[in-house]
N, CA, C and O atoms as CSV, one atom per row, in Angstrom:
chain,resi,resn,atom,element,x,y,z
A,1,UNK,N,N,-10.654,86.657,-35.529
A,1,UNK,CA,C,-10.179,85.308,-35.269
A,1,UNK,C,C,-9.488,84.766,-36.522
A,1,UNK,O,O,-9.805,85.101,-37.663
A,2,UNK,N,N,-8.402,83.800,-36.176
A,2,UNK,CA,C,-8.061,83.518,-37.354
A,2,UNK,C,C,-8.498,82.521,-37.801
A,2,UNK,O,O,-8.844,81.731,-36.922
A,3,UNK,N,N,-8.749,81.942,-39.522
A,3,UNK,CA,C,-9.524,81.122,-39.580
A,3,UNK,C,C,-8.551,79.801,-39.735
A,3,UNK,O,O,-7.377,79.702,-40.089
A,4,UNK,N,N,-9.264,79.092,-39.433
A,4,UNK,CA,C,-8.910,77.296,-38.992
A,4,UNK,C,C,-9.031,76.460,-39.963
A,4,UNK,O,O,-10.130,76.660,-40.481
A,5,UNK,N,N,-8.337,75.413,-40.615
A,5,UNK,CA,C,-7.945,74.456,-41.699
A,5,UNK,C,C,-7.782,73.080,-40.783
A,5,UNK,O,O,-7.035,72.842,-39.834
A,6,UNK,N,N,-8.690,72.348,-41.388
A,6,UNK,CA,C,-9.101,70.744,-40.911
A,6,UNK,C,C,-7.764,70.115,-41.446
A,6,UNK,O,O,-7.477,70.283,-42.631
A,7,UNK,N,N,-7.013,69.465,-40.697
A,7,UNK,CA,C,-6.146,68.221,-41.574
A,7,UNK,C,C,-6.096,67.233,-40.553
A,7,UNK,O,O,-6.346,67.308,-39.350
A,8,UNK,N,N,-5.624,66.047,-41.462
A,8,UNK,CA,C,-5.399,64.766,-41.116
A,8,UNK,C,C,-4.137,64.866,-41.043
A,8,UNK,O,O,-3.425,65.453,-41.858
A,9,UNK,N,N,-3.598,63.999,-39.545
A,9,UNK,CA,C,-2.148,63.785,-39.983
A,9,UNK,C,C,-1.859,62.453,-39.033
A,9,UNK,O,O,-2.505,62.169,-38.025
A,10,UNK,N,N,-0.553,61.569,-39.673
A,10,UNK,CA,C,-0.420,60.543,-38.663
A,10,UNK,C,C,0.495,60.553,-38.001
A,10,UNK,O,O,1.645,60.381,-38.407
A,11,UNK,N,N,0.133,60.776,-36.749
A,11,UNK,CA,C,0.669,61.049,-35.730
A,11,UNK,C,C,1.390,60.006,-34.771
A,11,UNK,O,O,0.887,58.886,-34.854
A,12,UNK,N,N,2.366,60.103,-33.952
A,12,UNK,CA,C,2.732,58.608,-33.370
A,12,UNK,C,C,1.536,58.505,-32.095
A,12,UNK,O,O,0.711,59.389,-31.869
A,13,UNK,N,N,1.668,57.139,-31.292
A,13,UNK,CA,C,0.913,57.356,-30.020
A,13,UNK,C,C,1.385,57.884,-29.336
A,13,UNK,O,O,0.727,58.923,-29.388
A,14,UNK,N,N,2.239,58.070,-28.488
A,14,UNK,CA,C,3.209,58.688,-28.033
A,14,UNK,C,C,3.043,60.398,-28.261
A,14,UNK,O,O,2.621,61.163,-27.393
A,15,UNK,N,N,3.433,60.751,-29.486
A,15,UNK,CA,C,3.191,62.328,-29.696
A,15,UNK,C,C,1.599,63.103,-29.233
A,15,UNK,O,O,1.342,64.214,-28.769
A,16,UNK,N,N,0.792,62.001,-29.589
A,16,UNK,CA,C,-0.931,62.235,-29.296
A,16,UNK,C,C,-1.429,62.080,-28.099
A,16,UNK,O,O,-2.412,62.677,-27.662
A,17,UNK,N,N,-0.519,60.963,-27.306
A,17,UNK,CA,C,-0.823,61.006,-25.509
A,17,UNK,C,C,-0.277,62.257,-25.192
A,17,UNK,O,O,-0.870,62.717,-24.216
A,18,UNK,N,N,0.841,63.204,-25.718
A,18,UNK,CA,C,1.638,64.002,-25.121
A,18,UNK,C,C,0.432,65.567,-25.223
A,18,UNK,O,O,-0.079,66.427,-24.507
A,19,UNK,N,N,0.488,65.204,-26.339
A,19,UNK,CA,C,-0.676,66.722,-26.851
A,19,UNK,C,C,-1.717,66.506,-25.844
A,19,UNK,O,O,-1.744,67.386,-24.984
A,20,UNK,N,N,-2.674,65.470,-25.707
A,20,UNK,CA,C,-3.416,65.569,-24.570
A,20,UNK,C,C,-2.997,65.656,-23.812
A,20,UNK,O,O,-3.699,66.583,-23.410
A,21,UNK,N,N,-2.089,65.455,-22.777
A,21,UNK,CA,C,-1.132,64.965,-22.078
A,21,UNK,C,C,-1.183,66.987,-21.409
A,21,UNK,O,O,-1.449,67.658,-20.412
A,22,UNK,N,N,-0.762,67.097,-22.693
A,22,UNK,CA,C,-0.552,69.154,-22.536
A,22,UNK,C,C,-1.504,70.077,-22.200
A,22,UNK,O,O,-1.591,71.128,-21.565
A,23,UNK,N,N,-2.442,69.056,-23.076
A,23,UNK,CA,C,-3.930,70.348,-22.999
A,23,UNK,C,C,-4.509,69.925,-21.648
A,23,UNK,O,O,-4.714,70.863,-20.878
A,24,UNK,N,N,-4.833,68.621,-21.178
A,24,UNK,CA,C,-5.597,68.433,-19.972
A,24,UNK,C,C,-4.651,68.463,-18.819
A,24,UNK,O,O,-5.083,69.406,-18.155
A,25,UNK,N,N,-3.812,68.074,-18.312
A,25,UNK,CA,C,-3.258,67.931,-17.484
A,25,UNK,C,C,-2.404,68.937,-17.279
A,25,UNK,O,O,-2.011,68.842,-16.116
A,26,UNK,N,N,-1.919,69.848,-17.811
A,26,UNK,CA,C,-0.730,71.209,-17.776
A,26,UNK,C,C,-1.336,72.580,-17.881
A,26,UNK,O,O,-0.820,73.680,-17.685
A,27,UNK,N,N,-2.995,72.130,-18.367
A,27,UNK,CA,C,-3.809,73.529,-18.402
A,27,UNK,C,C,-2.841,74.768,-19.257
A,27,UNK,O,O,-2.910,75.992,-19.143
A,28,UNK,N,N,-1.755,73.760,-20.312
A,28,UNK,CA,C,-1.104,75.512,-20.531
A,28,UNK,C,C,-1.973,75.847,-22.112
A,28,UNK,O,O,-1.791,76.993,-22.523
A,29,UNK,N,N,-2.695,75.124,-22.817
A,29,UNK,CA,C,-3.354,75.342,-23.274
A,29,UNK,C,C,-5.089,75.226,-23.068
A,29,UNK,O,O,-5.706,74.592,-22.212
A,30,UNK,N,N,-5.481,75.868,-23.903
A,30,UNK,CA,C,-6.949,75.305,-23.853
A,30,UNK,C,C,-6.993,74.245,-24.415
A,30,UNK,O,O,-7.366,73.294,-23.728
A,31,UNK,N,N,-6.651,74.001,-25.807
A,31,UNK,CA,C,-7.131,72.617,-26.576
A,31,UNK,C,C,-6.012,71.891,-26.949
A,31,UNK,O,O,-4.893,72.332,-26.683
A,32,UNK,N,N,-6.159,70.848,-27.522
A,32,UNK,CA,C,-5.174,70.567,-28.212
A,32,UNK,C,C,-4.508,70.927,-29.699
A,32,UNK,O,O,-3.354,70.688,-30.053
A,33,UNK,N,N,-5.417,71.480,-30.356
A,33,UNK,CA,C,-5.149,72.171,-31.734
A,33,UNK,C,C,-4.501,73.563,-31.377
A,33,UNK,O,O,-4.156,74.424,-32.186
A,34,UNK,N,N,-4.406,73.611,-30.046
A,34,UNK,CA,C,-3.359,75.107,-29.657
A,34,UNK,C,C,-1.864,74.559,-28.906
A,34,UNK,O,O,-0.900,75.294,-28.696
A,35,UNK,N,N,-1.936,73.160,-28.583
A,35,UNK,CA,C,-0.856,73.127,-27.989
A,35,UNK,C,C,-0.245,72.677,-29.496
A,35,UNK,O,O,0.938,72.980,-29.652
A,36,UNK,N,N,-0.886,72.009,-30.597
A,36,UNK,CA,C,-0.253,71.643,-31.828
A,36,UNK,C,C,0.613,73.219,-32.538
A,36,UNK,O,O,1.669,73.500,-33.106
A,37,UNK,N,N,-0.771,73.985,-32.001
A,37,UNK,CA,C,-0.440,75.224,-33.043
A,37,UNK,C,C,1.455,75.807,-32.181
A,37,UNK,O,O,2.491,75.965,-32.827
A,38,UNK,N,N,1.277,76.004,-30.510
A,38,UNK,CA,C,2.367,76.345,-30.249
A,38,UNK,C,C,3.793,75.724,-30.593
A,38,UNK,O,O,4.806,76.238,-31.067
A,39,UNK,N,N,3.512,74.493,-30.201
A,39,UNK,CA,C,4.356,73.451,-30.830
A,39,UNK,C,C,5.147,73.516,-32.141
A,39,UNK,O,O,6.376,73.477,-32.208
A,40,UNK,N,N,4.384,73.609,-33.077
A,40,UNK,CA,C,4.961,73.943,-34.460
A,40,UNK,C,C,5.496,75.584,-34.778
A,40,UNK,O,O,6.471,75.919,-35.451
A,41,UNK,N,N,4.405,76.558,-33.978
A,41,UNK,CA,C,5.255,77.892,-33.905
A,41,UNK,C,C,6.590,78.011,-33.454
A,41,UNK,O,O,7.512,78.690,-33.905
A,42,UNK,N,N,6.537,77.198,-32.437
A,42,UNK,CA,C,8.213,77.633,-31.618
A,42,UNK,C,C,9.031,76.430,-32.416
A,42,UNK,O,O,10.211,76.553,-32.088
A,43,UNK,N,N,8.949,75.835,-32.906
A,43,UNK,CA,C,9.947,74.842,-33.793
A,43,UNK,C,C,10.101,75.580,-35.233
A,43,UNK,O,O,11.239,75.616,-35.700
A,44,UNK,N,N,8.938,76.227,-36.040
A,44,UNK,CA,C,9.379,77.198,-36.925
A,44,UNK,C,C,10.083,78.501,-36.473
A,44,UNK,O,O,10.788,78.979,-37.361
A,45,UNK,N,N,10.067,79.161,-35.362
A,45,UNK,CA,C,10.823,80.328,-34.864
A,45,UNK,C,C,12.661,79.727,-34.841
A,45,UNK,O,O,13.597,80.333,-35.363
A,46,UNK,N,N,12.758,78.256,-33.998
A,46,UNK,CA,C,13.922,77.597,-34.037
A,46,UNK,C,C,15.048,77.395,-35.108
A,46,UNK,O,O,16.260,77.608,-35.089
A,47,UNK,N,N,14.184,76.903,-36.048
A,47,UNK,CA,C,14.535,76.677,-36.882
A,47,UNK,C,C,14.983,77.969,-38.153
A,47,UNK,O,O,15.852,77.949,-39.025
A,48,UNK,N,N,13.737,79.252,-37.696
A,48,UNK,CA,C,14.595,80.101,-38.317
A,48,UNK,C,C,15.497,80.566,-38.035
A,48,UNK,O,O,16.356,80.739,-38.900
A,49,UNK,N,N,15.799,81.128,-36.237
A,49,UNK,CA,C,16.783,81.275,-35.833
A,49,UNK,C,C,18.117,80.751,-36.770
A,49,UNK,O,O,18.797,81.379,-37.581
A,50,UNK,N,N,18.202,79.285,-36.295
A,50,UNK,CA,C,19.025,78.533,-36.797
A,50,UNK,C,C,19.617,78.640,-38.660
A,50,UNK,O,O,20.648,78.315,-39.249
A,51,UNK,N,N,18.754,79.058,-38.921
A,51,UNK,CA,C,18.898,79.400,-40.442
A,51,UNK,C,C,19.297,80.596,-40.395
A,51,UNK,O,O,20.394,80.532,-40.950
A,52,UNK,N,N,19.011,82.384,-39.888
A,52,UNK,CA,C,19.655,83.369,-39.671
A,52,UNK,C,C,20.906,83.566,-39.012
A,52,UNK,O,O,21.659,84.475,-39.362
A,53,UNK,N,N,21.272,82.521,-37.775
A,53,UNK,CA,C,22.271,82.343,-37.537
A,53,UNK,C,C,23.586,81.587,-38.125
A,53,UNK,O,O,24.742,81.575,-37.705
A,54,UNK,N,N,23.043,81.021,-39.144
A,54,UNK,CA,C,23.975,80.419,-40.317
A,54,UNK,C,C,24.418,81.674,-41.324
A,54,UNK,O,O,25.584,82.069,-41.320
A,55,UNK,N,N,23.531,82.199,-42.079
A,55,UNK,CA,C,23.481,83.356,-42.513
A,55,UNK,C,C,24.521,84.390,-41.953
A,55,UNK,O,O,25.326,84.851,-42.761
A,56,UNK,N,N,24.567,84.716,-40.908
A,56,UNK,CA,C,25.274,85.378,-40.411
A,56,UNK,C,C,26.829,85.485,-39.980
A,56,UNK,O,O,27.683,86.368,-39.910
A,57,UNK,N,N,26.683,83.596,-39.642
A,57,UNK,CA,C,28.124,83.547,-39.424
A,57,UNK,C,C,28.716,83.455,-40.842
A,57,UNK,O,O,29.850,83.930,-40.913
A,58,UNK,N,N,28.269,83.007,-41.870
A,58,UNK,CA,C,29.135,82.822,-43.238
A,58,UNK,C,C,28.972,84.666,-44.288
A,58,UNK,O,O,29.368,84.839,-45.440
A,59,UNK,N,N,28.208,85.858,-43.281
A,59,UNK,CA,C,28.584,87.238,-43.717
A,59,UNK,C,C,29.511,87.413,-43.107
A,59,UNK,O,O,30.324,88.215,-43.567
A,60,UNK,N,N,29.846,86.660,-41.633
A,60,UNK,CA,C,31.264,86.971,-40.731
A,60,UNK,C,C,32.346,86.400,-41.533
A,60,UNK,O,O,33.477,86.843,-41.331
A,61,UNK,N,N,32.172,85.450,-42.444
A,61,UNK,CA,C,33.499,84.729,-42.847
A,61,UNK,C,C,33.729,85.151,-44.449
A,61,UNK,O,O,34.520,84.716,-45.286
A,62,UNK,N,N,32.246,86.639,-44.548
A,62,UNK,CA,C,32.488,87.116,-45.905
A,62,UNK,C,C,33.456,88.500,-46.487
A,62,UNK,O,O,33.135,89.577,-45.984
A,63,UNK,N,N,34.366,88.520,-47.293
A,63,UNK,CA,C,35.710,89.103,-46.854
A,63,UNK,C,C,35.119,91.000,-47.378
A,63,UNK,O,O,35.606,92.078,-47.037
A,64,UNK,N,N,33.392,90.560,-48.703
A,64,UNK,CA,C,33.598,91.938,-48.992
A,64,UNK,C,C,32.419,92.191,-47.868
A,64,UNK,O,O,32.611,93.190,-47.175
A,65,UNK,N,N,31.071,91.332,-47.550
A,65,UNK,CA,C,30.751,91.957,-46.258
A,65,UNK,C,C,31.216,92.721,-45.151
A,65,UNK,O,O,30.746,93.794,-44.772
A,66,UNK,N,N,32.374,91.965,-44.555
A,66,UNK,CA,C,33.114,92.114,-43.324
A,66,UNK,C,C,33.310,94.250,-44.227
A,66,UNK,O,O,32.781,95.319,-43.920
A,67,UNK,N,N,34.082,93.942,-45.067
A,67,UNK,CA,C,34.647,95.465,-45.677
A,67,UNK,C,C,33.498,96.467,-45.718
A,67,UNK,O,O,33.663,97.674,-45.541
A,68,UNK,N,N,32.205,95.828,-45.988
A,68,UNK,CA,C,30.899,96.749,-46.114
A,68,UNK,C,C,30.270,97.172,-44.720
A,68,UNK,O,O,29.811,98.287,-44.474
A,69,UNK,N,N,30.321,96.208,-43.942
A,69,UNK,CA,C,29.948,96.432,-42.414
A,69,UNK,C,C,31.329,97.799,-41.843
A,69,UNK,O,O,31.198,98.951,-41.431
A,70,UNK,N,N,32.551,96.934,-42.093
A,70,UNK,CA,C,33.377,98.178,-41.499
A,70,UNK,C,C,33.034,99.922,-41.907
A,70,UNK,O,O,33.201,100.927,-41.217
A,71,UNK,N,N,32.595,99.797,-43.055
A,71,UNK,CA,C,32.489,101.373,-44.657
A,71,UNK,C,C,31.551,101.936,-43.278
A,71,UNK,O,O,31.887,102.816,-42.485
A,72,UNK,N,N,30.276,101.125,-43.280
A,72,UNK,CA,C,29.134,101.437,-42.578
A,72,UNK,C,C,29.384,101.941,-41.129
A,72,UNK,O,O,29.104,103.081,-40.758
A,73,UNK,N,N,29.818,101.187,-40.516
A,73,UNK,CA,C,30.751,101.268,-38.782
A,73,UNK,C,C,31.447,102.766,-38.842
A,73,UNK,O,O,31.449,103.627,-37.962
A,74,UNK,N,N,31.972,102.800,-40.013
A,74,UNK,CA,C,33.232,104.203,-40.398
A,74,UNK,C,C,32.174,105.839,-40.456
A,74,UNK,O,O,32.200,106.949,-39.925
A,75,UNK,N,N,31.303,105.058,-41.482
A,75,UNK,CA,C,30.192,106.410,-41.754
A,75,UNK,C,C,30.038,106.623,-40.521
A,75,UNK,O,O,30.649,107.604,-40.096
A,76,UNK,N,N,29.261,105.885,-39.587
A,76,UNK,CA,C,28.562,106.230,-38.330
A,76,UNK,C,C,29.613,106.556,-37.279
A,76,UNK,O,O,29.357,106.597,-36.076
A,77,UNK,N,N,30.573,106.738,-37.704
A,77,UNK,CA,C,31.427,107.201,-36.699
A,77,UNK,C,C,31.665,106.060,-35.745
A,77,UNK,O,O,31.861,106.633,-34.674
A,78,UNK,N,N,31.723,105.237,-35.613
A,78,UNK,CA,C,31.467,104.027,-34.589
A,78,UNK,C,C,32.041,102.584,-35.203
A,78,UNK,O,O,31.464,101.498,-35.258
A,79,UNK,N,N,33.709,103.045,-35.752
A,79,UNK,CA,C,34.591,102.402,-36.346
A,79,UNK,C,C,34.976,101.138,-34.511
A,79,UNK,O,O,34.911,99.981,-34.926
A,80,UNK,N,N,35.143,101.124,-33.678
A,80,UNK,CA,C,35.948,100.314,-32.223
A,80,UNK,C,C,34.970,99.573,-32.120
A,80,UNK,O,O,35.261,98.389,-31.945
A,81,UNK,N,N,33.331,99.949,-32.186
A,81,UNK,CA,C,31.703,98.806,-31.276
A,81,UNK,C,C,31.335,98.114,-32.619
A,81,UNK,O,O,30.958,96.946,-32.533
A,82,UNK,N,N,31.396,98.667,-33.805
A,82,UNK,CA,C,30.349,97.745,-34.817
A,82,UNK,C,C,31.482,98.088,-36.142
A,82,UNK,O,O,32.163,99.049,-36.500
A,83,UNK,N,N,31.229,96.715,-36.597
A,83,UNK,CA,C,30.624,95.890,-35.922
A,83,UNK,C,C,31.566,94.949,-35.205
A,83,UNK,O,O,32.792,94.988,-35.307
A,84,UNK,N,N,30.782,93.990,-34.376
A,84,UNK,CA,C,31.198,93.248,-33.310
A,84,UNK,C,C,32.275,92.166,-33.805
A,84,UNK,O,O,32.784,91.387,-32.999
């Protein structure tokens, strides 16, 4: 199991009717310290996305990347599919 850390936090009313709101009435969690926990997982997954996908487009707009991806594409024989 993983272990569990007590915090305080201030929360709106609104956000705290919703968390209960999740756990009792939507049954998609058991508690509410799991609908918190999902909650913040999938907004940190988002957000990395969003940060790798930045990343990525400014290696697309990078002139010696773009040249290093092609070298690579060339080795593998697979100069026309990759990269994209």
């Amino acid at each position: 199991m993983t272990s569990r850390a007590k915090r305080t936090y201030n929360l709106s009313e609104t956000t705290v009717r919703r968390v209960r709101e999740i756990a009792d009435q939507y049954g998609a969690f058991r508690t509410q310290d799991r609908v918190v926990d999902a909650a913040v997982e999938r907004l940190y997954l988002e957000l990395q996305a969003t940060a790798e996908a930045a990343q990525w487009a400014a290696a697309a707009d990078d002139p010696e990347f773009r040249r290093e991806a092609a070298s690579i594409g060339e080795a593998f024989g697979d100069r026309d599919r990759w990269p994209a």
